[in-house]
PAGUNU-975252 format. One record per residue (C-alpha): x, y, z negated. Coordinates in nm, 4 decimals. Layout:
BEGIN
<donu><c1>X</c1><c2>Y</c2><c3>Z</c3></donu>
...
***
This chain:
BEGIN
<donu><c1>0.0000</c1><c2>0.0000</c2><c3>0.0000</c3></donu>
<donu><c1>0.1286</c1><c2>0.3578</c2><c3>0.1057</c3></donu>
<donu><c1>0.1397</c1><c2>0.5978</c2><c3>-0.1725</c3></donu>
<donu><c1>0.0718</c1><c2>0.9564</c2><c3>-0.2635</c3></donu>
<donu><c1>0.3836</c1><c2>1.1235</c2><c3>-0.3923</c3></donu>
<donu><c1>0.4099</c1><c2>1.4802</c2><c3>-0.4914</c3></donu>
<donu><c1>0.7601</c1><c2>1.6969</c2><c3>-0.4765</c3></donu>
<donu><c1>0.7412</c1><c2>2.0341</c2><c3>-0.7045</c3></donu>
<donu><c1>0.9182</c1><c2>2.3155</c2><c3>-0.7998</c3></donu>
<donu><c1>1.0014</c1><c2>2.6553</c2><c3>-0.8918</c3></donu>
<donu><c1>1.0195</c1><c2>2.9057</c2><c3>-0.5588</c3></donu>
<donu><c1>1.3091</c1><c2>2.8500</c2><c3>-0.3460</c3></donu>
<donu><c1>1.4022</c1><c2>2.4999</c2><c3>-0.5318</c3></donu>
<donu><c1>1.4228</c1><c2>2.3968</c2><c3>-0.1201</c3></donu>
<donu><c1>1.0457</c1><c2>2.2376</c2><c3>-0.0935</c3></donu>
<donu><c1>1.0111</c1><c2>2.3143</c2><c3>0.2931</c3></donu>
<donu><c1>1.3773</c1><c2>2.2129</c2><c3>0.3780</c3></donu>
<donu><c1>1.3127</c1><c2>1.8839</c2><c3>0.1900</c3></donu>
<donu><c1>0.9805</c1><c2>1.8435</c2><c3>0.3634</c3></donu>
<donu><c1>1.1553</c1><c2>1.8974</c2><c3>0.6960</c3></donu>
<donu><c1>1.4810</c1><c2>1.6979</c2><c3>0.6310</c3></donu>
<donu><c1>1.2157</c1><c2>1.4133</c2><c3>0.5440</c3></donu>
<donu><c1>1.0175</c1><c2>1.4421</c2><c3>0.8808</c3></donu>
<donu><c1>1.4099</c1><c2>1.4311</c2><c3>1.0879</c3></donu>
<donu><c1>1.4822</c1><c2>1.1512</c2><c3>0.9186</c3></donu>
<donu><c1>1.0998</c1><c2>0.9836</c2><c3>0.9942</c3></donu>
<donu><c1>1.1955</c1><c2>1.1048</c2><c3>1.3547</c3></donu>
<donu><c1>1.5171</c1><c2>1.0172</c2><c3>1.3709</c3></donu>
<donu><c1>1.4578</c1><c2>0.6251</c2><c3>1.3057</c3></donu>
<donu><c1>1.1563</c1><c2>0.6214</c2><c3>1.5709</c3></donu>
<donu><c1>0.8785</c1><c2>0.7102</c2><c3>1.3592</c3></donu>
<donu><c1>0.6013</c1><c2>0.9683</c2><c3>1.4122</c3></donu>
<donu><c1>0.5080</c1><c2>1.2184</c2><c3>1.1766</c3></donu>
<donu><c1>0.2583</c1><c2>1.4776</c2><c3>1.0998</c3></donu>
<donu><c1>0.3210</c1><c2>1.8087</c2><c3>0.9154</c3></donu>
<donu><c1>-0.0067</c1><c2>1.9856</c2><c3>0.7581</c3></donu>
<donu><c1>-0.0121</c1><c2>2.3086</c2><c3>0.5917</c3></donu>
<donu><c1>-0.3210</c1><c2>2.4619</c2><c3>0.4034</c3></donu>
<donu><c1>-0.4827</c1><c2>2.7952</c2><c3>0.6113</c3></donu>
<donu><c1>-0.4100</c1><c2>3.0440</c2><c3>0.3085</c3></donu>
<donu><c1>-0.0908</c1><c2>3.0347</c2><c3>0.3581</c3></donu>
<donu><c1>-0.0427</c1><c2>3.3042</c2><c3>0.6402</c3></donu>
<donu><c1>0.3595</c1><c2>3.2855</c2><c3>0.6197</c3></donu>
<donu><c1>0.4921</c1><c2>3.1664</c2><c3>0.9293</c3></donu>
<donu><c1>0.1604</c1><c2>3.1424</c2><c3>1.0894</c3></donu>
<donu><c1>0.1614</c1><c2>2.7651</c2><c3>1.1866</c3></donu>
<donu><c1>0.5215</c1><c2>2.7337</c2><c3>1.1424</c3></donu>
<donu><c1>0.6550</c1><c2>2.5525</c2><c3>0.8612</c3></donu>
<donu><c1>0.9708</c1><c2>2.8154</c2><c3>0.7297</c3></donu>
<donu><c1>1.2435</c1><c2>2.7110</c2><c3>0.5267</c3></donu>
<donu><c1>1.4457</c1><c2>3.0044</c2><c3>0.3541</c3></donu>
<donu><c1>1.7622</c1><c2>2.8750</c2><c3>0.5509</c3></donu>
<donu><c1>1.6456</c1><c2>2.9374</c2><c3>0.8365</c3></donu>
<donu><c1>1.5085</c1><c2>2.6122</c2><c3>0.9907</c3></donu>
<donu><c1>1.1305</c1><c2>2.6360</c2><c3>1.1513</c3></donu>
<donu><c1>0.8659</c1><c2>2.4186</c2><c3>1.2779</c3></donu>
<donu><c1>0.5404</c1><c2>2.4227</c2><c3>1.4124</c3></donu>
<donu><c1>0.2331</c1><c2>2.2139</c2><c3>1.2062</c3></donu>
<donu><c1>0.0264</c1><c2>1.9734</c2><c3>1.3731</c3></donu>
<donu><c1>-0.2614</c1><c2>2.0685</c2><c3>1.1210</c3></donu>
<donu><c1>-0.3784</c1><c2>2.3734</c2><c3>0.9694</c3></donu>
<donu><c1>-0.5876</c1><c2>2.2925</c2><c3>0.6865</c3></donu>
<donu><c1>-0.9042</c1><c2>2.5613</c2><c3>0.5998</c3></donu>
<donu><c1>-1.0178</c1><c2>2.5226</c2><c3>0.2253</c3></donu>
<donu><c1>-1.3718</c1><c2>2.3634</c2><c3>0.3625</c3></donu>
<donu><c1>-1.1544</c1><c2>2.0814</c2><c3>0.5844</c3></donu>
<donu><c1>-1.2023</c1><c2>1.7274</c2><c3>0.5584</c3></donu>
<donu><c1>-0.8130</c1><c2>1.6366</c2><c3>0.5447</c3></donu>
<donu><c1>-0.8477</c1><c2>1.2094</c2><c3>0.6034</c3></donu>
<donu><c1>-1.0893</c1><c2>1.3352</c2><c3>0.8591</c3></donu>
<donu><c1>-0.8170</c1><c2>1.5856</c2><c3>1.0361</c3></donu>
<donu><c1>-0.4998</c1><c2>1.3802</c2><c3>1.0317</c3></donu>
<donu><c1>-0.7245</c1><c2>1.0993</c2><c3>1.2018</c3></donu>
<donu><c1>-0.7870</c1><c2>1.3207</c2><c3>1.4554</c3></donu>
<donu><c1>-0.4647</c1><c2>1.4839</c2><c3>1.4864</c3></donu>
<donu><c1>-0.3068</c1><c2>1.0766</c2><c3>1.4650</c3></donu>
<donu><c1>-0.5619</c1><c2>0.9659</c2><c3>1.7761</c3></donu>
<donu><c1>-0.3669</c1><c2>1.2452</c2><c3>1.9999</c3></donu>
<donu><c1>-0.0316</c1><c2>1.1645</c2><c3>2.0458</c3></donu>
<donu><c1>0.1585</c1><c2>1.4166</c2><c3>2.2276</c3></donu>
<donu><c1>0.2916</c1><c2>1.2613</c2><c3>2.5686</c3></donu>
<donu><c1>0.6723</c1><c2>1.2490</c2><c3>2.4646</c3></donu>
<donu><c1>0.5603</c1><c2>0.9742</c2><c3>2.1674</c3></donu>
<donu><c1>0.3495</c1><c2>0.7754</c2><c3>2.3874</c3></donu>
<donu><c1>0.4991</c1><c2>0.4114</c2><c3>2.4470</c3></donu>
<donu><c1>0.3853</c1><c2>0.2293</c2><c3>2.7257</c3></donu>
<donu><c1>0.0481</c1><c2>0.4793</c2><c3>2.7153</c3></donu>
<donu><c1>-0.0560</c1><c2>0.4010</c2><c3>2.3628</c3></donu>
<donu><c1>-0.0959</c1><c2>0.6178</c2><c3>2.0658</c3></donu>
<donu><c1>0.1739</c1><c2>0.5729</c2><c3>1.8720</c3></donu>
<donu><c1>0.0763</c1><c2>0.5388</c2><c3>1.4951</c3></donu>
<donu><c1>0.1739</c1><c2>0.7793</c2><c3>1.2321</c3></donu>
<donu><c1>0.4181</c1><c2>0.6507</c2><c3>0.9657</c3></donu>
<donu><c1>0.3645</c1><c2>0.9869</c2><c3>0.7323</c3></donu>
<donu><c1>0.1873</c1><c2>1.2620</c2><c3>0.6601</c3></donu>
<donu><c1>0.3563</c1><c2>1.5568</c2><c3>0.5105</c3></donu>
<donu><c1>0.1931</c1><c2>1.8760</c2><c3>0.3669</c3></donu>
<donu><c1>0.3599</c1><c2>2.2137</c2><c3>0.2799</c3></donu>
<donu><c1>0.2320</c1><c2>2.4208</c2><c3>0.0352</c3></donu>
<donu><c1>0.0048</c1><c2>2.1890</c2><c3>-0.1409</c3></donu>
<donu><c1>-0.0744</c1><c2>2.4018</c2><c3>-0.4132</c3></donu>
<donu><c1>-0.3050</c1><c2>2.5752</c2><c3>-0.1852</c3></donu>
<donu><c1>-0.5465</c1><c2>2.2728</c2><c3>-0.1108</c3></donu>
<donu><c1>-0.8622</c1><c2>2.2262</c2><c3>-0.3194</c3></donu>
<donu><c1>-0.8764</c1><c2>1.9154</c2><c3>-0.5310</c3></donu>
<donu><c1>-1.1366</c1><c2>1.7285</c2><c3>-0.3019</c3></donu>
<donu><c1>-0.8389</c1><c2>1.7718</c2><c3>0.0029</c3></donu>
<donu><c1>-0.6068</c1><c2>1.5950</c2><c3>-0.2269</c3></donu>
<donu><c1>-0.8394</c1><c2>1.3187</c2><c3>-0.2866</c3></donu>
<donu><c1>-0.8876</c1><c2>1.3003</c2><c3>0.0490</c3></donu>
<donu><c1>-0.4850</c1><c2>1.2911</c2><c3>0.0525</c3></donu>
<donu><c1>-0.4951</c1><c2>0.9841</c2><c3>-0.1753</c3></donu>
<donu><c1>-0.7549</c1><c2>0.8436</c2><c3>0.0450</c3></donu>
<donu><c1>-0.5347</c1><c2>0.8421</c2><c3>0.3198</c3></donu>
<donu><c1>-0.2240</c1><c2>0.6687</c2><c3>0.1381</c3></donu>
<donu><c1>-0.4426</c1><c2>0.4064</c2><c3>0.0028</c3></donu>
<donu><c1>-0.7342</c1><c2>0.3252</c2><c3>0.2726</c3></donu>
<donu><c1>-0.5471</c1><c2>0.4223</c2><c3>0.5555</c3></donu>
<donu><c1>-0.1998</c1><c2>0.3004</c2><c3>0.4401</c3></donu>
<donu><c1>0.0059</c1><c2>0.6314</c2><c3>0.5551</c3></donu>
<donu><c1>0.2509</c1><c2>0.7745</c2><c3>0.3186</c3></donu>
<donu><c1>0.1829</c1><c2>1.1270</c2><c3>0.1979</c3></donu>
<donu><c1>0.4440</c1><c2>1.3598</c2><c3>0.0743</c3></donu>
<donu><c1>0.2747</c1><c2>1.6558</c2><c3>-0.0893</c3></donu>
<donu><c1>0.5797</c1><c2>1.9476</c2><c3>-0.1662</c3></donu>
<donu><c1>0.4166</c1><c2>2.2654</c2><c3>-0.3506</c3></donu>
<donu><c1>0.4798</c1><c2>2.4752</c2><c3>-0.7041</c3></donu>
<donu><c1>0.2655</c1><c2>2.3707</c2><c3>-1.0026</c3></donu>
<donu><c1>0.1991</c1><c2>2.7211</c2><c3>-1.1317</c3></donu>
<donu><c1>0.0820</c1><c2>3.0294</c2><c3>-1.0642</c3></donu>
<donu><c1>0.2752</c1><c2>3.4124</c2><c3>-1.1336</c3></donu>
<donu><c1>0.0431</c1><c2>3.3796</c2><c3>-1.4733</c3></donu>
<donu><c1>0.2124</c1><c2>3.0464</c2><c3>-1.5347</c3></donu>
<donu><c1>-0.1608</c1><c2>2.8789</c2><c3>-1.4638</c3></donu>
<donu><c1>-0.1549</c1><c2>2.5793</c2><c3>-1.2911</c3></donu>
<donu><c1>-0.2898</c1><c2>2.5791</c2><c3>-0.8592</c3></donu>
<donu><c1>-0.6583</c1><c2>2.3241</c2><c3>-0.8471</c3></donu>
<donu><c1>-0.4621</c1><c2>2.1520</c2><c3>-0.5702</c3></donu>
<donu><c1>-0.1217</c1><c2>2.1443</c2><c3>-0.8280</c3></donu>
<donu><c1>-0.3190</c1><c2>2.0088</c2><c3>-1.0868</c3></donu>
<donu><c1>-0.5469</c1><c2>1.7624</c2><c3>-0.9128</c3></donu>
<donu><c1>-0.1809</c1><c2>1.6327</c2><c3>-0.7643</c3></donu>
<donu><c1>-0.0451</c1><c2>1.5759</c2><c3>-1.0611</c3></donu>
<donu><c1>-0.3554</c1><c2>1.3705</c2><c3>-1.2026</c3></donu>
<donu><c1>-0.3726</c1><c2>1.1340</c2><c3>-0.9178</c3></donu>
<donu><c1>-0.0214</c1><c2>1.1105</c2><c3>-0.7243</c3></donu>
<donu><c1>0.1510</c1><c2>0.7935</c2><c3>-0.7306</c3></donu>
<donu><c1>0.5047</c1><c2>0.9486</c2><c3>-0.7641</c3></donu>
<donu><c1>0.5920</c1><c2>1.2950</c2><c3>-0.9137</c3></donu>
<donu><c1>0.9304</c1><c2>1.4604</c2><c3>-0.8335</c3></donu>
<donu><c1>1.0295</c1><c2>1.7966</c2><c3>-0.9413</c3></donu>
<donu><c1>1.2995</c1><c2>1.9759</c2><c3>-0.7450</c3></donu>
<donu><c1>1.5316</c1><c2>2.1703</c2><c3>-0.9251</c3></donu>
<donu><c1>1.6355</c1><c2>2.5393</c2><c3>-0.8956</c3></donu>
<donu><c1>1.8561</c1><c2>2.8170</c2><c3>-1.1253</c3></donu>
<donu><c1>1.6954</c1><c2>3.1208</c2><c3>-1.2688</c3></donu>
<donu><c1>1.9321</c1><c2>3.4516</c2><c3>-1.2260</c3></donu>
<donu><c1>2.0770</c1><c2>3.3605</c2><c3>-1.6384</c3></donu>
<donu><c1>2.2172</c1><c2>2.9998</c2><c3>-1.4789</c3></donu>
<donu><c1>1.9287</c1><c2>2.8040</c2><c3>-1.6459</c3></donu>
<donu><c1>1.6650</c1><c2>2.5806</c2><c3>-1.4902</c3></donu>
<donu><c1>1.4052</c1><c2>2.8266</c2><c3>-1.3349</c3></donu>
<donu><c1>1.0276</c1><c2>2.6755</c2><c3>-1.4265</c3></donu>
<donu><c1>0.8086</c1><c2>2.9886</c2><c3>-1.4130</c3></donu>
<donu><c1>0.7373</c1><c2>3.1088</c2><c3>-1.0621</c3></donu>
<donu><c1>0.7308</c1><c2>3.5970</c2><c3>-1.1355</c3></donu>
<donu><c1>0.5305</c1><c2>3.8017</c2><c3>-0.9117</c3></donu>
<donu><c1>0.7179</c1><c2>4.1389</c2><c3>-0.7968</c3></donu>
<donu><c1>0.5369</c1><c2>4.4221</c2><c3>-0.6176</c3></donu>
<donu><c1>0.7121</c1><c2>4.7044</c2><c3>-0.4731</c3></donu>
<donu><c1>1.0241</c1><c2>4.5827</c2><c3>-0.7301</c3></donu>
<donu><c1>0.8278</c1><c2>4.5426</c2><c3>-0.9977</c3></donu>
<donu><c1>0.7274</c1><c2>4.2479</c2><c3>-1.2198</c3></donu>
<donu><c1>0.3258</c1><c2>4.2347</c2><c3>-1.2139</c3></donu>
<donu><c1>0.1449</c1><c2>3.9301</c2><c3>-1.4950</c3></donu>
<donu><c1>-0.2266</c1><c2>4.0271</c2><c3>-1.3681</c3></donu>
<donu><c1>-0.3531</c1><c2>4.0042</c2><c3>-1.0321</c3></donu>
<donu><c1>-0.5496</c1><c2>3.7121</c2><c3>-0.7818</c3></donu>
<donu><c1>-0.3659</c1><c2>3.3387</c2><c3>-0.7921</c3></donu>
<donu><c1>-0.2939</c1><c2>3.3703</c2><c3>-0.4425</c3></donu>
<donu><c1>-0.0366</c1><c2>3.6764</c2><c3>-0.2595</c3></donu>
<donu><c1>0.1393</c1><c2>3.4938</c2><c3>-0.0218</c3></donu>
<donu><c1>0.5414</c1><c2>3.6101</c2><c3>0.0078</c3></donu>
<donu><c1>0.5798</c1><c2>3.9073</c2><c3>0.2072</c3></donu>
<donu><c1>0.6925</c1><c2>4.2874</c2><c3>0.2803</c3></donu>
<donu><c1>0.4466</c1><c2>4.3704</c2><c3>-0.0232</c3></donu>
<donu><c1>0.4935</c1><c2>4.1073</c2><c3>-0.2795</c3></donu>
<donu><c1>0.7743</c1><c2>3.8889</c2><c3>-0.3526</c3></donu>
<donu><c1>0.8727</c1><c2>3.6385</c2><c3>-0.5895</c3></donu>
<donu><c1>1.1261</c1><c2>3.5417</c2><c3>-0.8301</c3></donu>
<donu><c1>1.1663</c1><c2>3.1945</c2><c3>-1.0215</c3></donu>
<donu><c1>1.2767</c1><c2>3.2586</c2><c3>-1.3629</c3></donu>
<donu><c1>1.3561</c1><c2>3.0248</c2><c3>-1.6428</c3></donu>
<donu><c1>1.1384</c1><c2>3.0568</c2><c3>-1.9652</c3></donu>
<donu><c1>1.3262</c1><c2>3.2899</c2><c3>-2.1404</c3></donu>
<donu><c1>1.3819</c1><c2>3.5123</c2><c3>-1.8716</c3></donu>
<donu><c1>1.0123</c1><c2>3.4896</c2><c3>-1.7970</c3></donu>
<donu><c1>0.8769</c1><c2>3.5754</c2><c3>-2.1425</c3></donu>
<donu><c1>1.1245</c1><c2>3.8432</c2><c3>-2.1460</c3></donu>
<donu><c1>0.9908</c1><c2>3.9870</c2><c3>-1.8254</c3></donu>
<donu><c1>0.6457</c1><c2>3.9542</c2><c3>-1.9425</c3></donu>
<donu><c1>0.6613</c1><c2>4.1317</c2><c3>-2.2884</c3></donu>
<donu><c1>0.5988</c1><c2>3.7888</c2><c3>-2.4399</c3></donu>
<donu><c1>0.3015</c1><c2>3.7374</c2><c3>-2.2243</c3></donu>
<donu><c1>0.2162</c1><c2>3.3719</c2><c3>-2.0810</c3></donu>
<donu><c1>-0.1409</c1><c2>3.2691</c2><c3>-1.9326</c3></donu>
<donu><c1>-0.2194</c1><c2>3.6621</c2><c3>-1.7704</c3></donu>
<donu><c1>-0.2957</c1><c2>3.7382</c2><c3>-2.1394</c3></donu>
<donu><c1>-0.1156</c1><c2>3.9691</c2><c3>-2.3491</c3></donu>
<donu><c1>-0.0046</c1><c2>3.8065</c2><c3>-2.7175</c3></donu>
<donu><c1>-0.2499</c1><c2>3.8880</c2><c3>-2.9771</c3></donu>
***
């Protein structure tokens, strides 16, 4: 039986270049792939972009109302022509999905769904919280029901393992605000470790100041 498995970590911990290095090395031994990504995020359009550099386009872009098994069957039943052998479909050995955080927990049951009824590996890479240290629906529902759990490890700016995932706007660290500002000319992001973060935050975890 295929299984579920779910890669996490702080912000640049190297999620998409792991996600990518996994789908050459599908590729690279024969083996077709498909890489999802969830509609919210806007970054990269339908590109897939790791922060050194490397790029590559999604075969499915996943809306928050989308039946996922339903979608990777139908992106699986078209193969593009350079897979084909001798004109049939060839059949997809793994599913991988970027930015997983992003997906509602119904689309990752449907995920686990398609590791265990349709026997195709899924590899799920994504952050567990939020700027207000709050866990993502699609984080949480992962880390209930994945087979495998695998954090990916990053440094906050003091040399220590980064955990907490800061919100900056305009320079500034910001602890209130909607889950969801993707990375961009407005808003960036910084992963700090605990320390750091409660440091940055006045002591504040949760989006609520310390009574």
């Amino acid at each position: 039986m295929a299984k579920l498995y779910f890669r996490f970590g702080a912000m640049n911990s190297g999620k998409s270049t792991g996600l990518l290095q996994a789908a050459y090395n599908y590729e690279e031994r024969g083996q077709r792939v498909l890489l999802a990504k969830p509609a919210v995020d806007t970054k990269g359009d339908r590109e897939i972009v790791s922060r050194l550099g490397v790029t590559r386009t999604v075969d499915v872009v996943l809306p928050a109302d989308a039946d996922v098994r339903a979608a990777v069957a139908d992106a699986g039943a078209v193969d593009p022509e350079s897979a084909r052998l001798d004109g049939m479909v060839r059949p997809v050995s793994c599913v991988l999905v970027d930015e997983a955080q992003f997906l509602t927990p119904r689309q990752v049951d449907d995920l686990l769904r398609v590791a265990v009824l349709d026997d195709i590996p899924v590899l799920a890479y994504g952050i567990r919280t939020d700027f207000r240290t709050e866990a993502f629906p699609g984080s949480r529902r992962l880390l209930e029901v994945a087979h495998s759990l695998e954090e990916l490890k990053t440094i906050c700016r003091c040399g220590r393992k980064a955990v907490f995932n800061a919100r900056k706007i305009d320079g500034q660290f910001v602890f209130d605000g909607s889950q969801v500002a993707i990375d961009g000319a407005d808003v960036e992001y910084e992963s700090l470790c605990a320390n750091c973060y409660l440091t940055e935050s006045g002591g504040r975890l949760d989006g609520a100041a310390e009574r």
